[in-house]
mmCIF entry with sequence, helices, sheets and N, C-alpha, C, O atoms, coordinates in Angstrom:
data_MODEL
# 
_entry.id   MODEL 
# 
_entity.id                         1 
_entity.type                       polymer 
_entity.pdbx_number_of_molecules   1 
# 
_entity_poly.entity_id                      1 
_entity_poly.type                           'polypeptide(L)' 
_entity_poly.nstd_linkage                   no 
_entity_poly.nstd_monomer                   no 
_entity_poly.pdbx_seq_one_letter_code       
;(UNK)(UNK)(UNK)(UNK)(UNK)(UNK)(UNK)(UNK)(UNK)(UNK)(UNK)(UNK)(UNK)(UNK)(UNK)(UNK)
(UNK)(UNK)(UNK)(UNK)(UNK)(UNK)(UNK)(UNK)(UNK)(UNK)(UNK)(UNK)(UNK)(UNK)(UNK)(UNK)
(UNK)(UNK)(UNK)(UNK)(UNK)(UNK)(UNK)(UNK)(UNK)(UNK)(UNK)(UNK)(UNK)(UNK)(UNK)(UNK)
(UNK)(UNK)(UNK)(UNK)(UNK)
;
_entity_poly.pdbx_seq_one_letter_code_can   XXXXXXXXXXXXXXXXXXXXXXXXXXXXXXXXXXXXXXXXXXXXXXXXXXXXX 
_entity_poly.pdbx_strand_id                 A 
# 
loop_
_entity_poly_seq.entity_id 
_entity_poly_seq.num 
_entity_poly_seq.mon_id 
_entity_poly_seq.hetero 
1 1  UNK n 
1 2  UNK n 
1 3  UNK n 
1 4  UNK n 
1 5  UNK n 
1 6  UNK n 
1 7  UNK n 
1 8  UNK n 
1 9  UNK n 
1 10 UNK n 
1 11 UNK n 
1 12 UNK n 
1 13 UNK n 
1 14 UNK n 
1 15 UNK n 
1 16 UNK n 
1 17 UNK n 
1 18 UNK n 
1 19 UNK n 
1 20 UNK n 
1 21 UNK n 
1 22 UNK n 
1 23 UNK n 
1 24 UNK n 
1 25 UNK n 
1 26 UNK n 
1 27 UNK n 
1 28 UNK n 
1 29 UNK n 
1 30 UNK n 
1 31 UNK n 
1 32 UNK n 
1 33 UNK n 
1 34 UNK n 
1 35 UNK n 
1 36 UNK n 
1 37 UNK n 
1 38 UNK n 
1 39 UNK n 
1 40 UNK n 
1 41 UNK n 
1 42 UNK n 
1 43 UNK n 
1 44 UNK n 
1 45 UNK n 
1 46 UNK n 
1 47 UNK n 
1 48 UNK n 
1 49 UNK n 
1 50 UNK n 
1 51 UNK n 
1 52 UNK n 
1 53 UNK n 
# 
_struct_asym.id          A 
_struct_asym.entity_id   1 
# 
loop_
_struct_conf.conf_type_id 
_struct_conf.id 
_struct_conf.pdbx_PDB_helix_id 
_struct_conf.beg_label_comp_id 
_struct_conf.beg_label_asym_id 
_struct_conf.beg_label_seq_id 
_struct_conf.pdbx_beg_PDB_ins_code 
_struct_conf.end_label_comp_id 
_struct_conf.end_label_asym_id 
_struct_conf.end_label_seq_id 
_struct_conf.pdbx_end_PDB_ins_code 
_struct_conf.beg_auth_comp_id 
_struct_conf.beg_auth_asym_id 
_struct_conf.beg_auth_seq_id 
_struct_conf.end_auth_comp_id 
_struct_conf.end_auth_asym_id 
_struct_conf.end_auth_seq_id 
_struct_conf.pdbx_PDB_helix_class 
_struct_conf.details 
_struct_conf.pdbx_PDB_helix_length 
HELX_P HELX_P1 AA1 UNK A 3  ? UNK A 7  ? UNK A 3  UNK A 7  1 ? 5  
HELX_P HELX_P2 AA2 UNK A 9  ? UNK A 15 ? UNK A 9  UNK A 15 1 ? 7  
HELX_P HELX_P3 AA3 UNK A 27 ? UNK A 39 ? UNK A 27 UNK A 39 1 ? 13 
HELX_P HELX_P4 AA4 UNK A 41 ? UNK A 52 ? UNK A 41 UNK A 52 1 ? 12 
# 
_struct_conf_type.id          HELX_P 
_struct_conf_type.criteria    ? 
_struct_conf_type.reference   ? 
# 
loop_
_atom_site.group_PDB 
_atom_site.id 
_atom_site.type_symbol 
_atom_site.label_atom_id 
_atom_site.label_alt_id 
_atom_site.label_comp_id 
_atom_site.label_asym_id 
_atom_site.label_entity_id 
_atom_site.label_seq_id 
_atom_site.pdbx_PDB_ins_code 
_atom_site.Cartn_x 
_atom_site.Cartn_y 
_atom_site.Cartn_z 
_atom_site.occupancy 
_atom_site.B_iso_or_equiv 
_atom_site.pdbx_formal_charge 
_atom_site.auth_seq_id 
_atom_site.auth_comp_id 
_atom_site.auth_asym_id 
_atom_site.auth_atom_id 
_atom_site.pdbx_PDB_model_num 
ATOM 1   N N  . UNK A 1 1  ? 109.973 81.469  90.073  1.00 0.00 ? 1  UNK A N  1 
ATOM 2   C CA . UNK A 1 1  ? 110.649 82.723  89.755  1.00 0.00 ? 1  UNK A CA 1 
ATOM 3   C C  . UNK A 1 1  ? 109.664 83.876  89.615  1.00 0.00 ? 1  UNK A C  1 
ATOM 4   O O  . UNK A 1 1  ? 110.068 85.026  89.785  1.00 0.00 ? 1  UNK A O  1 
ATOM 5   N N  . UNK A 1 2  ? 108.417 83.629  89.320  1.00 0.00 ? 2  UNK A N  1 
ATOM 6   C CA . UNK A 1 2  ? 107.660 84.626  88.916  1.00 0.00 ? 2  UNK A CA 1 
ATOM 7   C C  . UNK A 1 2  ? 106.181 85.072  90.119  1.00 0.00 ? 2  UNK A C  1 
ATOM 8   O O  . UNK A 1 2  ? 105.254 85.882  90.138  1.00 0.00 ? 2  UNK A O  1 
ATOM 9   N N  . UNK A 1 3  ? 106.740 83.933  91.013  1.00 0.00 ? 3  UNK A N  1 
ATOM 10  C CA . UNK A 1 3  ? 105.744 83.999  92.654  1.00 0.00 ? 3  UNK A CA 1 
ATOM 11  C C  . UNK A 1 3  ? 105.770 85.367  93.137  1.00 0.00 ? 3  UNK A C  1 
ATOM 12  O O  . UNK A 1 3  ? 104.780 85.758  93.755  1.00 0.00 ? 3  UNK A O  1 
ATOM 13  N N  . UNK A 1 4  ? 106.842 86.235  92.934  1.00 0.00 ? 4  UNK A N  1 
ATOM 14  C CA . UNK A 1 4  ? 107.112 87.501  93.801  1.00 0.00 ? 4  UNK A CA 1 
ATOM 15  C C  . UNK A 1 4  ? 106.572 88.196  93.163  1.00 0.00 ? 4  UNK A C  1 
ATOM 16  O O  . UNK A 1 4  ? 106.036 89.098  93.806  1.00 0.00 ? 4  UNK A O  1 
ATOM 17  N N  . UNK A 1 5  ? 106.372 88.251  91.716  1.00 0.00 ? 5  UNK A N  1 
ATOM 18  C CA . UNK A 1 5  ? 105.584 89.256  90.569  1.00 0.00 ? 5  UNK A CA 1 
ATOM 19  C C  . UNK A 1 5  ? 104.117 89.441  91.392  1.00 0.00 ? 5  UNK A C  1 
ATOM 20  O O  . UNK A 1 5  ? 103.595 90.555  91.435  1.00 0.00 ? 5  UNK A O  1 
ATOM 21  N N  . UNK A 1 6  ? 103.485 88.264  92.047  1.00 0.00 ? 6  UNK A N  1 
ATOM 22  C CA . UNK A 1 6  ? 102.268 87.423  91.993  1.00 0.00 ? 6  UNK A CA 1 
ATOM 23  C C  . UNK A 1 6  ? 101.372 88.089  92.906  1.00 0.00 ? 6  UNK A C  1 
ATOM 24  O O  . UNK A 1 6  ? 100.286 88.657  92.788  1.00 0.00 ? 6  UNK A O  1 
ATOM 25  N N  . UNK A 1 7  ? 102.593 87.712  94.364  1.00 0.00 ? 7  UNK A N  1 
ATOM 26  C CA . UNK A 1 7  ? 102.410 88.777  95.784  1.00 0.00 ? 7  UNK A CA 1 
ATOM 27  C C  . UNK A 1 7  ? 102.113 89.627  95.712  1.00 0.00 ? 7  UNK A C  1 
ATOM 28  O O  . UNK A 1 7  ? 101.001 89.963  96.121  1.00 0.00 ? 7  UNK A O  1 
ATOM 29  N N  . UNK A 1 8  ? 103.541 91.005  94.754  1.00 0.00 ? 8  UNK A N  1 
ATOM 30  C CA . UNK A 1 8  ? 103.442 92.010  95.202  1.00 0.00 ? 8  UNK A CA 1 
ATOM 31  C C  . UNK A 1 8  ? 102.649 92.994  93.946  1.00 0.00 ? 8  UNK A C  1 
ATOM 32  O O  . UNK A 1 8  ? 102.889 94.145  93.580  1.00 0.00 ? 8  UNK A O  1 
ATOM 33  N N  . UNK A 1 9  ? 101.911 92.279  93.617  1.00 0.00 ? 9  UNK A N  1 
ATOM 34  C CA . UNK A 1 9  ? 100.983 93.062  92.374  1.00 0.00 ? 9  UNK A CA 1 
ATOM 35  C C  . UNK A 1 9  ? 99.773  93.864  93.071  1.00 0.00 ? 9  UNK A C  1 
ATOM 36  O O  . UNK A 1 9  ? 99.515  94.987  92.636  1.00 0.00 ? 9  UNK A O  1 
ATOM 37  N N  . UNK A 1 10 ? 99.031  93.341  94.120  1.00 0.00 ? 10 UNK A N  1 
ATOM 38  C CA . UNK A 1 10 ? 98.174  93.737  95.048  1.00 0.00 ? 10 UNK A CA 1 
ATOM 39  C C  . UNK A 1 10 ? 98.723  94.673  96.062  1.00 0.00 ? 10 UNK A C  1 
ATOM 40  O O  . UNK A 1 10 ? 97.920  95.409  96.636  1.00 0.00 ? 10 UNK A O  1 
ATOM 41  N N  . UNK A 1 11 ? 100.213 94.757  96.415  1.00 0.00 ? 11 UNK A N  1 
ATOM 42  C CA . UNK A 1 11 ? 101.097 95.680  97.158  1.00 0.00 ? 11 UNK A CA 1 
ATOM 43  C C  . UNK A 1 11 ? 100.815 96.794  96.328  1.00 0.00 ? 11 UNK A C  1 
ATOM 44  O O  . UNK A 1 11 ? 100.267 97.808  96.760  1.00 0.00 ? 11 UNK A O  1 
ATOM 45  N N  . UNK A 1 12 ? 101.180 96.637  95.115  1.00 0.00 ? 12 UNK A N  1 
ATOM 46  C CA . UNK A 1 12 ? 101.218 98.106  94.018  1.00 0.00 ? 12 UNK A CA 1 
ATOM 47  C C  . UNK A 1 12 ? 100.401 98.876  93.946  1.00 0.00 ? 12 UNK A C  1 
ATOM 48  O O  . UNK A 1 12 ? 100.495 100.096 93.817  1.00 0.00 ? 12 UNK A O  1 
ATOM 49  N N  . UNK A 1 13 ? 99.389  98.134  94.036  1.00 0.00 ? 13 UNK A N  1 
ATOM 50  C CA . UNK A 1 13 ? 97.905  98.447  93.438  1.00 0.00 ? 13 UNK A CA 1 
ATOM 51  C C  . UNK A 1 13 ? 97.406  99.245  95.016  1.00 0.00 ? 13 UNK A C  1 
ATOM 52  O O  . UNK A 1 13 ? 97.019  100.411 94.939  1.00 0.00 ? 13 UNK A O  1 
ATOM 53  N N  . UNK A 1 14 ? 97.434  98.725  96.057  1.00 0.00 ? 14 UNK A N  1 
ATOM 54  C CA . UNK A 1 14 ? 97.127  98.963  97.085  1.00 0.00 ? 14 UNK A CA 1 
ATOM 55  C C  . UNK A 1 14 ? 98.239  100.536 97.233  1.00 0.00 ? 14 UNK A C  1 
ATOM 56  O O  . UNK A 1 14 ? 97.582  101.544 96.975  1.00 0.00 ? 14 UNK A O  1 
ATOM 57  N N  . UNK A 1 15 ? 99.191  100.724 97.462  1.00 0.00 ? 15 UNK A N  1 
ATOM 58  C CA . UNK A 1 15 ? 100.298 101.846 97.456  1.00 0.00 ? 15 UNK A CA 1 
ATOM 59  C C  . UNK A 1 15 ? 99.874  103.265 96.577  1.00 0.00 ? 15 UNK A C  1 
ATOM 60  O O  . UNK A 1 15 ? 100.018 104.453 96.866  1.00 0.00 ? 15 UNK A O  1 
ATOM 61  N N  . UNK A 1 16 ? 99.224  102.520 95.246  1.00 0.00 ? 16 UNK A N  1 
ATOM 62  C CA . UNK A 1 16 ? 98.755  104.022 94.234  1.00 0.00 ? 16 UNK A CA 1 
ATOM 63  C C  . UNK A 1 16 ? 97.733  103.767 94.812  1.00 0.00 ? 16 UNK A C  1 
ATOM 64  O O  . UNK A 1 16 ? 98.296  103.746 95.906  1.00 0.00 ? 16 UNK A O  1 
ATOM 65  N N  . UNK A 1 17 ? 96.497  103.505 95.113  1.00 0.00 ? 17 UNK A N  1 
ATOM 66  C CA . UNK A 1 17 ? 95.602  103.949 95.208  1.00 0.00 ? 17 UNK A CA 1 
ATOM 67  C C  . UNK A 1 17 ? 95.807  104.865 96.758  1.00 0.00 ? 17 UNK A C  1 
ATOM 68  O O  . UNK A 1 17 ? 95.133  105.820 97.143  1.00 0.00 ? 17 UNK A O  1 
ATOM 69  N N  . UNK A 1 18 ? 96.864  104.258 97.382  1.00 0.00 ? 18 UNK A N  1 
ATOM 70  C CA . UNK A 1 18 ? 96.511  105.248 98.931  1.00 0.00 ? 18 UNK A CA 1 
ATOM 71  C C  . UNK A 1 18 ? 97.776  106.708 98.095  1.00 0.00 ? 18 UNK A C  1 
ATOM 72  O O  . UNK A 1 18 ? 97.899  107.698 98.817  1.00 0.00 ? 18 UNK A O  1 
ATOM 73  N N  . UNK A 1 19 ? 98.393  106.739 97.043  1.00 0.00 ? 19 UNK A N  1 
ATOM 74  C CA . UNK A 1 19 ? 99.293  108.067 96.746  1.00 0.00 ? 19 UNK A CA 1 
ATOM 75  C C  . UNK A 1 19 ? 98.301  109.084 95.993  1.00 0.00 ? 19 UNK A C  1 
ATOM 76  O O  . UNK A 1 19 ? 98.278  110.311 96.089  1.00 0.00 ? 19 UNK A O  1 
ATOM 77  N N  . UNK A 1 20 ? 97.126  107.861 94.869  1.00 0.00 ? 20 UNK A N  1 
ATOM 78  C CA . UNK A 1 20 ? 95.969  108.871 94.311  1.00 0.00 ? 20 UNK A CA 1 
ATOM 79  C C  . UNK A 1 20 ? 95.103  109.285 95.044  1.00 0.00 ? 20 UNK A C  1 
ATOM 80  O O  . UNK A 1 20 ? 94.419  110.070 94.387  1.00 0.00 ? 20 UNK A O  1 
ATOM 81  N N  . UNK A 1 21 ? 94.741  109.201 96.043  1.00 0.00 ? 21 UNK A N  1 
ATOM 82  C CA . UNK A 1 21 ? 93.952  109.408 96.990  1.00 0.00 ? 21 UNK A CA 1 
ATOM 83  C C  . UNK A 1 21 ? 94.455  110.512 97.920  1.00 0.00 ? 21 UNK A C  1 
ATOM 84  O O  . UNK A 1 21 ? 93.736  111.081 98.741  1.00 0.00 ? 21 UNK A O  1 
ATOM 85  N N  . UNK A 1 22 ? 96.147  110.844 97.662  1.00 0.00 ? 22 UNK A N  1 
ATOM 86  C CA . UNK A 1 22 ? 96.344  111.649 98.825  1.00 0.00 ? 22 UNK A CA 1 
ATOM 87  C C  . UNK A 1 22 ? 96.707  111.274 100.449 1.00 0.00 ? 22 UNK A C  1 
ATOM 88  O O  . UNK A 1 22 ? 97.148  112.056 101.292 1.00 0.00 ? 22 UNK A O  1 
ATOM 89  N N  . UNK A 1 23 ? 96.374  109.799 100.624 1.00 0.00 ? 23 UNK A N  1 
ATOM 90  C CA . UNK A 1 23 ? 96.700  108.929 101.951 1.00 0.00 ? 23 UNK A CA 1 
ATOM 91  C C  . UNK A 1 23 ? 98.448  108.777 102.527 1.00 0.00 ? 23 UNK A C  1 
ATOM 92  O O  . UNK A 1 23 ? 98.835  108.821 103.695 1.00 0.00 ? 23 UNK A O  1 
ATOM 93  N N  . UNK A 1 24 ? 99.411  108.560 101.071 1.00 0.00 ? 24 UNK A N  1 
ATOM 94  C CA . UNK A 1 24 ? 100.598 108.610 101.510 1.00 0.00 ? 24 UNK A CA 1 
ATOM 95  C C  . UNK A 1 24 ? 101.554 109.685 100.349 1.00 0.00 ? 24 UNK A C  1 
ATOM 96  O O  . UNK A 1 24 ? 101.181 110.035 99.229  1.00 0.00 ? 24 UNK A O  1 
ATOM 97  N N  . UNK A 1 25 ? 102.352 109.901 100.769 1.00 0.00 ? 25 UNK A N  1 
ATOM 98  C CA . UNK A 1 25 ? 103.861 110.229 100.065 1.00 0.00 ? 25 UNK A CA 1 
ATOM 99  C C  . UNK A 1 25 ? 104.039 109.362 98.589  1.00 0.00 ? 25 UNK A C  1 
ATOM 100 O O  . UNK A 1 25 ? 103.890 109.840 97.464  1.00 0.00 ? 25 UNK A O  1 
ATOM 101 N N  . UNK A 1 26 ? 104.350 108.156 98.881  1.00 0.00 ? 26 UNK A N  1 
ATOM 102 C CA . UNK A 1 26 ? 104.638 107.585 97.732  1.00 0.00 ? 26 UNK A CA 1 
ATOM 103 C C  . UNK A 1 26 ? 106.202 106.810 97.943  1.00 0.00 ? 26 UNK A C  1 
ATOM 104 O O  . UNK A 1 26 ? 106.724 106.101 97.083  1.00 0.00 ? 26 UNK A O  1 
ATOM 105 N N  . UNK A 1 27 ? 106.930 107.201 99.590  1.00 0.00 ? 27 UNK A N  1 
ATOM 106 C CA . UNK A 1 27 ? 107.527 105.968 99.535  1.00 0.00 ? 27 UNK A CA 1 
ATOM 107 C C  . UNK A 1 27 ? 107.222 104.805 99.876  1.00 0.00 ? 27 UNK A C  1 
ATOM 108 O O  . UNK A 1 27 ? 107.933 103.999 99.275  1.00 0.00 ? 27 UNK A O  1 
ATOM 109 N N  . UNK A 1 28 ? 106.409 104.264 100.645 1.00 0.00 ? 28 UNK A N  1 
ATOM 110 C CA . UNK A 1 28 ? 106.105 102.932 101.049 1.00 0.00 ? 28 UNK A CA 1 
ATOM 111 C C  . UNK A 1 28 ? 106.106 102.162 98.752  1.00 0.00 ? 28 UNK A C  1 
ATOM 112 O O  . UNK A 1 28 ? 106.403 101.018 98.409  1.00 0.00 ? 28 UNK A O  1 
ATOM 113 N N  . UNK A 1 29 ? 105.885 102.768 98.259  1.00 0.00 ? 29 UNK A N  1 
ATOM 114 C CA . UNK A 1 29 ? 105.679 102.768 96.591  1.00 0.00 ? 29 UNK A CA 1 
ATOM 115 C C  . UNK A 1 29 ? 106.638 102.355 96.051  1.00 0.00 ? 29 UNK A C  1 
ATOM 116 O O  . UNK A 1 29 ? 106.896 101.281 95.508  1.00 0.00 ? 29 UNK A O  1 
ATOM 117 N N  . UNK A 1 30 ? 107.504 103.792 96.309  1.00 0.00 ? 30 UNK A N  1 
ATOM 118 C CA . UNK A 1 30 ? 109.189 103.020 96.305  1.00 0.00 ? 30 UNK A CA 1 
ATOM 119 C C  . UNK A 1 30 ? 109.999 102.307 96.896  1.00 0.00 ? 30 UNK A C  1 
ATOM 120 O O  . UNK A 1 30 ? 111.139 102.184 96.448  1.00 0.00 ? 30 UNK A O  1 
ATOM 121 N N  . UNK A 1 31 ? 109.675 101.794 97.819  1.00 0.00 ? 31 UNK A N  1 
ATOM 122 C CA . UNK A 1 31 ? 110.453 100.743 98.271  1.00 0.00 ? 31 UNK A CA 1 
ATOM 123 C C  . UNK A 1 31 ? 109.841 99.348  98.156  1.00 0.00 ? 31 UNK A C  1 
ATOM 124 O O  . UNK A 1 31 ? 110.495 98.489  98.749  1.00 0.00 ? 31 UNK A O  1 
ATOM 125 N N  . UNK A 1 32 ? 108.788 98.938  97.560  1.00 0.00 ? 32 UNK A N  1 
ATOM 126 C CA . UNK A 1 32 ? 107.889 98.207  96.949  1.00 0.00 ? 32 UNK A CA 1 
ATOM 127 C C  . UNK A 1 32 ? 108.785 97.770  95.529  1.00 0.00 ? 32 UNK A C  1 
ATOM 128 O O  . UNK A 1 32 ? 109.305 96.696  95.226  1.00 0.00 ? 32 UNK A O  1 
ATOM 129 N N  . UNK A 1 33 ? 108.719 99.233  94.722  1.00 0.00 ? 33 UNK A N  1 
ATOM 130 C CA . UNK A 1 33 ? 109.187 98.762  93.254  1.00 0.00 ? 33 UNK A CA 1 
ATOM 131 C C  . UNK A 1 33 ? 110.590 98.463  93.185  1.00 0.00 ? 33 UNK A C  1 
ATOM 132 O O  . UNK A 1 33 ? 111.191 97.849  92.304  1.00 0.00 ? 33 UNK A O  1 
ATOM 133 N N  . UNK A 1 34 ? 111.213 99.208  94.696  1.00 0.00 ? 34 UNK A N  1 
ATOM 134 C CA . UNK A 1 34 ? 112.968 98.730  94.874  1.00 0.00 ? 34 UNK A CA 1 
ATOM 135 C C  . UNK A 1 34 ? 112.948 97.625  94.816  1.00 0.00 ? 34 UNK A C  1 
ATOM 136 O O  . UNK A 1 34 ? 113.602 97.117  93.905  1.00 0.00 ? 34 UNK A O  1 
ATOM 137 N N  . UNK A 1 35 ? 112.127 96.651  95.839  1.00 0.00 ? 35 UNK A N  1 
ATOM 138 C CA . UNK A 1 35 ? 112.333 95.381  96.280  1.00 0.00 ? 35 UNK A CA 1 
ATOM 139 C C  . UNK A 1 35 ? 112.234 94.687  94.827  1.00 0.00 ? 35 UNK A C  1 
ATOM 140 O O  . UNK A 1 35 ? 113.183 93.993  94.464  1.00 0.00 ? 35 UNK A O  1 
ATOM 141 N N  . UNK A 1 36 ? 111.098 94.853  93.972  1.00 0.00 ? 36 UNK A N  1 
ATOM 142 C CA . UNK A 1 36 ? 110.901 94.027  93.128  1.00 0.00 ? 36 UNK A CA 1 
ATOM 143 C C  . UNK A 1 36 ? 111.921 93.985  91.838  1.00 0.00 ? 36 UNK A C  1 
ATOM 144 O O  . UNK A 1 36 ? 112.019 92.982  91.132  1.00 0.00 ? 36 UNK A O  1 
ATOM 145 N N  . UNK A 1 37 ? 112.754 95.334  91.588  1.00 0.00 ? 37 UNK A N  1 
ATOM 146 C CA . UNK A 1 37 ? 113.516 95.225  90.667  1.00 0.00 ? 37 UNK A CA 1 
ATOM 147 C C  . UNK A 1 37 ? 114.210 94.736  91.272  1.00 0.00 ? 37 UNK A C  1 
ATOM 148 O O  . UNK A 1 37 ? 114.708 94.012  90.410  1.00 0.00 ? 37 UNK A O  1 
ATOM 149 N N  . UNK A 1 38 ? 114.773 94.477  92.245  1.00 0.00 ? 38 UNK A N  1 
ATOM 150 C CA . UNK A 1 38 ? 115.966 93.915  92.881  1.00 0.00 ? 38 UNK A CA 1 
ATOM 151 C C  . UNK A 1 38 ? 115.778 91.899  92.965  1.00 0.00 ? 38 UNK A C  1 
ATOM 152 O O  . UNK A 1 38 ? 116.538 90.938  92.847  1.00 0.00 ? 38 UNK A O  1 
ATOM 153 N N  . UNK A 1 39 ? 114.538 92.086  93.192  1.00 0.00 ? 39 UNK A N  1 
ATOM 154 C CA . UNK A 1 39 ? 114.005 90.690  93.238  1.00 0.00 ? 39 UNK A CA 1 
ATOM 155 C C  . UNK A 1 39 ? 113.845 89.627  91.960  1.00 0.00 ? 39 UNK A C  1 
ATOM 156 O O  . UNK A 1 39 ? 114.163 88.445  91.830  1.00 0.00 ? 39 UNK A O  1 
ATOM 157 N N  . UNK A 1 40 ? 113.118 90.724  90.961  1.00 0.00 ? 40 UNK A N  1 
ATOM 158 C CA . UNK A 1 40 ? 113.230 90.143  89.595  1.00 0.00 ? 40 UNK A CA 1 
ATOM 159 C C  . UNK A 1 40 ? 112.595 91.083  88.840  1.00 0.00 ? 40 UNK A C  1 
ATOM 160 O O  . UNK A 1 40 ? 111.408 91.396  88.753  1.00 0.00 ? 40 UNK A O  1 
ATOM 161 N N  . UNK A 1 41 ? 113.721 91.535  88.237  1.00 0.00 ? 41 UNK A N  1 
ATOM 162 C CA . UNK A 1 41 ? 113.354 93.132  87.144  1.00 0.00 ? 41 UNK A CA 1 
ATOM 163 C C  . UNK A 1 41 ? 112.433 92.785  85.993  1.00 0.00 ? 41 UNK A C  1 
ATOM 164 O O  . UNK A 1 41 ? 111.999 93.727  85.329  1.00 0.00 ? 41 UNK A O  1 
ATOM 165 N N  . UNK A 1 42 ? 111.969 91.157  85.572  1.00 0.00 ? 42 UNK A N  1 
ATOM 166 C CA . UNK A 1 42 ? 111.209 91.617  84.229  1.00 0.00 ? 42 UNK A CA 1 
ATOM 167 C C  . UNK A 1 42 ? 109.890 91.447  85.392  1.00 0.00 ? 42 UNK A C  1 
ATOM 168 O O  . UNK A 1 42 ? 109.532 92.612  85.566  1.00 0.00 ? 42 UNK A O  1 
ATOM 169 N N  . UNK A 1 43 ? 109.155 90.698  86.116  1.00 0.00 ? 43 UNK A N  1 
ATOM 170 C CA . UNK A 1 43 ? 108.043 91.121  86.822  1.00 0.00 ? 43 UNK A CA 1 
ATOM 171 C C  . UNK A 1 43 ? 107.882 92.462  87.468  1.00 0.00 ? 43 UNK A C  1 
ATOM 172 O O  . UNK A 1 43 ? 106.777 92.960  87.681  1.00 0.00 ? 43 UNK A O  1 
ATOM 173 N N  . UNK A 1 44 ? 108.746 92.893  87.699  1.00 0.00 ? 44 UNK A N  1 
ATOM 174 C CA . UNK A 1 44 ? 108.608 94.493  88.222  1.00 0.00 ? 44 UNK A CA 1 
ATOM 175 C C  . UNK A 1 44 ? 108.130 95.459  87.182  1.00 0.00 ? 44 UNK A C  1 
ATOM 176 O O  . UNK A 1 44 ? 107.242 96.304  87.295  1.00 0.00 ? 44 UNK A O  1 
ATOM 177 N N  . UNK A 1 45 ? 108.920 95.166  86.096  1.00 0.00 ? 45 UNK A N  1 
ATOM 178 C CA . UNK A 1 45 ? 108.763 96.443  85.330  1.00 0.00 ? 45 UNK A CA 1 
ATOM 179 C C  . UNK A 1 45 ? 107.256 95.863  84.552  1.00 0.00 ? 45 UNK A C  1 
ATOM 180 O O  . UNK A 1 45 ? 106.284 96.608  84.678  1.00 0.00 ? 45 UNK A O  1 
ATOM 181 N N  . UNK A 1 46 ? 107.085 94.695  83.848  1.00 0.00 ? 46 UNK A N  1 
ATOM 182 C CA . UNK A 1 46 ? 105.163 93.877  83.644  1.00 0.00 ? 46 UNK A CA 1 
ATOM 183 C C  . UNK A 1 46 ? 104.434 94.644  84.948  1.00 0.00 ? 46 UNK A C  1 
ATOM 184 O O  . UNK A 1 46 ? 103.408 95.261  84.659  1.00 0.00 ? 46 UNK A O  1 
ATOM 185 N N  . UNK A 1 47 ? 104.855 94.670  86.352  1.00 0.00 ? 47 UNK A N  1 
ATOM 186 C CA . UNK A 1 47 ? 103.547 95.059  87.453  1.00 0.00 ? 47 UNK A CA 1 
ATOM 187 C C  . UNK A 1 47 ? 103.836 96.456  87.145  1.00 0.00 ? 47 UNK A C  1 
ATOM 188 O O  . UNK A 1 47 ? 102.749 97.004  87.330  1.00 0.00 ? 47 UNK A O  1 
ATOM 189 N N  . UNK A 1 48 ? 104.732 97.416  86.756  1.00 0.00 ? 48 UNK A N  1 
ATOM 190 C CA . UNK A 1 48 ? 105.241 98.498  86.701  1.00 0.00 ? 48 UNK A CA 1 
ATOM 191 C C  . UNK A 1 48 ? 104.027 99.313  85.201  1.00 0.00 ? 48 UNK A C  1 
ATOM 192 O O  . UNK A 1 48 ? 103.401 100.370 85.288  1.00 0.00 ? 48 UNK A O  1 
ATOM 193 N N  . UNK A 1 49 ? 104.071 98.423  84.089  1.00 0.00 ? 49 UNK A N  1 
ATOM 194 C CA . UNK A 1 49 ? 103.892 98.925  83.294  1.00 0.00 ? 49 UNK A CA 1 
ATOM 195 C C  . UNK A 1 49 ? 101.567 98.643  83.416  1.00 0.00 ? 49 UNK A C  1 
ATOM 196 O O  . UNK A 1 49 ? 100.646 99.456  83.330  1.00 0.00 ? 49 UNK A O  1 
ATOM 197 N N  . UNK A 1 50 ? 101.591 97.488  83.583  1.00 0.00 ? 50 UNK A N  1 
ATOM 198 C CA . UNK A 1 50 ? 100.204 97.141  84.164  1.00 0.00 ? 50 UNK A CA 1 
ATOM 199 C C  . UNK A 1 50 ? 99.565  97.732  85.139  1.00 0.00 ? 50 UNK A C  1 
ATOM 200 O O  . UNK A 1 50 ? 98.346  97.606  85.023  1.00 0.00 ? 50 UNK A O  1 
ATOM 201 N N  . UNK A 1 51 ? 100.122 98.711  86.644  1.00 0.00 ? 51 UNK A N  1 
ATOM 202 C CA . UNK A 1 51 ? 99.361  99.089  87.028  1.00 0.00 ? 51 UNK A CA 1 
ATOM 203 C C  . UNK A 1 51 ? 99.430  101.064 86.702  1.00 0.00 ? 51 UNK A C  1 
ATOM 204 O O  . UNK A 1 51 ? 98.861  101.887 87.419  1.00 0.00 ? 51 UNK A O  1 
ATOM 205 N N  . UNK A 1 52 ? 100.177 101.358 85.601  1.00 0.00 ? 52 UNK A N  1 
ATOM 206 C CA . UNK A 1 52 ? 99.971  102.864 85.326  1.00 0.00 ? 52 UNK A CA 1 
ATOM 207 C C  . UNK A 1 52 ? 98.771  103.004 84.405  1.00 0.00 ? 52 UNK A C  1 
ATOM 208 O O  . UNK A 1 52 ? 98.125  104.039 84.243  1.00 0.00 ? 52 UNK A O  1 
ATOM 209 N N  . UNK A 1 53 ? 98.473  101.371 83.592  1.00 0.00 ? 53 UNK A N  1 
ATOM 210 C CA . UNK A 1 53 ? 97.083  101.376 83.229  1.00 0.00 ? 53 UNK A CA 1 
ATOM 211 C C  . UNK A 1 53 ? 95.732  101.086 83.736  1.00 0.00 ? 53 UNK A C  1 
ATOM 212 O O  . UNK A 1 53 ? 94.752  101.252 83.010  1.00 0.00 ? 53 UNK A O  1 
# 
């Protein structure tokens, strides 16, 4: 249940650094954090709250 948290933690991380940088927009970001609340909302919002730190 918690494999998809696992994957897409390096997706996240990878997405802000190309939005802090200026590289993208910031949807490829959101449709990242869509998938994962949709997938399993308490790992989304743990990768959610872990990578704004």
């Amino acid at each position: 249940m918690w494999l998809d948290g696992v994957y897409m933690l390096p997706l996240f991380l990878l997405f802000i650094h190309k939005v802090v940088t200026g590289e993208s927009k910031g949807w490829k970001l959101a449709v990242a954090v869509g998938y994962m609340i949709i997938a399993n909302w308490y790992s989304a919002g743990i990768n959610c709250i872990f990578s704004g730190v």
